[in-house]
GULUMFI-538625 format. One line per 8 residues: their letters; for each residue x, y, z of N, C-alpha, C. Coordinates in steps of 0.05 Angstrom, whole numbers, padded with zeros to 5 digits, m for minus. Atoms other than C-alpha are relative to their C-alpha. Layout:
BEGIN
A> X,Y,Z,X,Y,Z,X,Y,Z  ...
This chain:
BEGIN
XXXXXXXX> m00023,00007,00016,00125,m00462,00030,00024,00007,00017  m00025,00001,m00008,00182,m00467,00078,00024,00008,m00018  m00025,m00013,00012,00243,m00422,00067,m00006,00006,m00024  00013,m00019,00010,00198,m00378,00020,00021,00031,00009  m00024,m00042,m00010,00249,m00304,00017,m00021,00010,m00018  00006,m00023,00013,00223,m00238,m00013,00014,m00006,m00024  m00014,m00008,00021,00244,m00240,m00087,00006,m00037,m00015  00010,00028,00005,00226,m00322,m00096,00002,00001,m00028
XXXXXXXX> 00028,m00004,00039,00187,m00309,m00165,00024,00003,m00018  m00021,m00014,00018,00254,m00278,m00186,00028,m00029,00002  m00021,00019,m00005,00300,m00344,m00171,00011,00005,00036  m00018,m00005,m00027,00325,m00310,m00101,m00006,m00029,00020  00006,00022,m00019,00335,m00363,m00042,00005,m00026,m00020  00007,00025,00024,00313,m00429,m00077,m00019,00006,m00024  00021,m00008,00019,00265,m00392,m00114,m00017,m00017,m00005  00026,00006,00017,00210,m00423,m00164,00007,m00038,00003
XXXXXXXX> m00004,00026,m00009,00241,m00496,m00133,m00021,m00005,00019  00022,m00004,m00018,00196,m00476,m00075,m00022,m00002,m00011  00026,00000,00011,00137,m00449,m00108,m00007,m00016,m00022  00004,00025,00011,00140,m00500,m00152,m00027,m00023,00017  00011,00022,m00016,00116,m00545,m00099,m00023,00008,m00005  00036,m00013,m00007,00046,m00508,m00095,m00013,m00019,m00021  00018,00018,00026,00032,m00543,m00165,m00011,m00020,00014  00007,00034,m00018,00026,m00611,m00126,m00024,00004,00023
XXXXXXXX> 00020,00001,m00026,m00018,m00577,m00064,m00028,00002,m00011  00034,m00002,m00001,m00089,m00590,m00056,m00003,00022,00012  00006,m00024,m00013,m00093,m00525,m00006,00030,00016,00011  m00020,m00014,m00017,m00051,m00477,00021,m00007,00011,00019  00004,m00019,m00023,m00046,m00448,00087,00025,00015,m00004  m00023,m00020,m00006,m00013,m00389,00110,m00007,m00001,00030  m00015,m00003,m00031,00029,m00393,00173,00014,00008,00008  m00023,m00032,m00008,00063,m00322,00202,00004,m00014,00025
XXXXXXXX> m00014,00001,m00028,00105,m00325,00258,m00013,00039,00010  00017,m00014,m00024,00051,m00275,00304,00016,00017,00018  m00020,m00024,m00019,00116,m00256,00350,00002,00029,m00007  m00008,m00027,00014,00144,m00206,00304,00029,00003,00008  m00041,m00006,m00004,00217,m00229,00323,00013,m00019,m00024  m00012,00014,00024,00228,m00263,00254,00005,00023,m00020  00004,m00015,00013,00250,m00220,00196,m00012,m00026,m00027  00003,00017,00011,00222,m00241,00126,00024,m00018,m00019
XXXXXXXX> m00018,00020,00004,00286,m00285,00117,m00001,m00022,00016  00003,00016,m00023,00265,m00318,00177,00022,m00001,00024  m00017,m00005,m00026,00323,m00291,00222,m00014,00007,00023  00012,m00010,m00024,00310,m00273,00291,00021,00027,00004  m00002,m00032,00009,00303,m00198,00300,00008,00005,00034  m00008,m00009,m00023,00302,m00196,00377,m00026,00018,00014  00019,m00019,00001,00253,m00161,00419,00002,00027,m00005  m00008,m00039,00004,00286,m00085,00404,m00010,00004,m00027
XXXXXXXX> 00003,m00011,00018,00264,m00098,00332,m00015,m00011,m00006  00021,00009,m00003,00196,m00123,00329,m00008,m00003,m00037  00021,m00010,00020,00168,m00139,00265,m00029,00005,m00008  00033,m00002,00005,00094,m00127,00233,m00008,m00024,m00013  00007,00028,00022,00062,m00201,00208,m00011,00011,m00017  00023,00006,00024,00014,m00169,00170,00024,00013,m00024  m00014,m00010,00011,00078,m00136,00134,00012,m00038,m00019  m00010,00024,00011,00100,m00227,00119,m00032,m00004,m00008
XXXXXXXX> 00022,00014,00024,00029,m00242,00096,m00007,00021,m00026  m00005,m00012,00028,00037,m00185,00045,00011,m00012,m00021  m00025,00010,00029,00104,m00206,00009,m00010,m00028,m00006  00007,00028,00010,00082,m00278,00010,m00025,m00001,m00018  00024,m00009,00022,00013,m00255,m00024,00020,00010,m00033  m00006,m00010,00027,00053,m00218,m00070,00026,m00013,m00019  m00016,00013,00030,00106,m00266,m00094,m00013,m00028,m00011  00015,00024,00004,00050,m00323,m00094,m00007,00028,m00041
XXXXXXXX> 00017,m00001,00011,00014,m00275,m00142,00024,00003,m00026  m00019,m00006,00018,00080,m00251,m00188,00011,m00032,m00007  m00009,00031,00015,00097,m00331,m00188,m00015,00000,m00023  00017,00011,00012,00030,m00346,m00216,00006,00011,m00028  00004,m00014,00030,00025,m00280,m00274,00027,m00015,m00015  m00019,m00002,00013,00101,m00299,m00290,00002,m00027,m00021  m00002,00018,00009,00079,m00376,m00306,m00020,00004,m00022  00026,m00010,00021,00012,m00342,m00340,00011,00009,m00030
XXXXXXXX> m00004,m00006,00019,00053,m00303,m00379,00022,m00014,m00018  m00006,00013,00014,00103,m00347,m00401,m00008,m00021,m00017  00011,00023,00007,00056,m00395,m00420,m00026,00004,m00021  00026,m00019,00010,00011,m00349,m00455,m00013,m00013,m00024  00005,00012,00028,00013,m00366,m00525,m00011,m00029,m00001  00008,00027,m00011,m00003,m00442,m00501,m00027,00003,00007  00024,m00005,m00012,m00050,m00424,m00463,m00029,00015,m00013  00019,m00018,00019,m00096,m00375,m00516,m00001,m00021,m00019
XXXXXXXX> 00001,00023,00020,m00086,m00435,m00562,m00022,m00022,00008  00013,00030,m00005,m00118,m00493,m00522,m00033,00006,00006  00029,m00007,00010,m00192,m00448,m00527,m00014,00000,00033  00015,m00007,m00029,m00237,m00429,m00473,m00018,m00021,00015  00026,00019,m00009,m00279,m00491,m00471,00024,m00019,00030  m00017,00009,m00003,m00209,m00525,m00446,00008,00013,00026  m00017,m00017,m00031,m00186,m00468,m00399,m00027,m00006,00022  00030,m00005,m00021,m00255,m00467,m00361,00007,m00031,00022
XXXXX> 00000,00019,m00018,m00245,m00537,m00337,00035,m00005,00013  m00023,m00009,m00010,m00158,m00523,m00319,m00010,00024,00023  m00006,m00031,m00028,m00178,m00461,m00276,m00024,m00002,00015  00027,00004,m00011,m00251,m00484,m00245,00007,m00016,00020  m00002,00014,m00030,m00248,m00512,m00166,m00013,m00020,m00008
């Protein structure tokens, strides 16, 4: 999700315009910038301030997963309504 910030889930950046998109994907990949001269705004840090990728496939894990609960839980009541026979085939690969 291009131009993905820390704090997405919450509106920040473009927010849930972005993750939005995901609805539409058949797959996602994840693709860190490996250098470690990006911060996760996507500035350049320089080599004096190196960052850690596995520190950008965290936050992106974790505002994928706070998108998801936030659409789970707004949608809750909907969702406990339309019965298990219903959800099984919505959430099944």
């Amino acid at each position: 999700v291009a131009g993905l910030v820390p704090g997405a889930y919450q509106g920040r950046g473009k927010g849930n315009r972005f993750l939005n998109d995901l609805c539409d994907a058949t797959v996602l990949v994840h693709v860190v910038d490996a250098s470690g001269t990006a911060d996760a705004q996507g500035n350049t840090t320089g080599d004096s301030a190196l960052t850690n990728p596995v520190d950008d496939i965290q936050w992106i894990r974790a505002e994928l997963v706070e998108w998801v609960y936030g659409n789970l839980m707004a949608k809750w009541d909907t969702i406990t309504r339309k019965g298990r026979k219903k959800l099984s085939g919505m959430f099944s690969g």
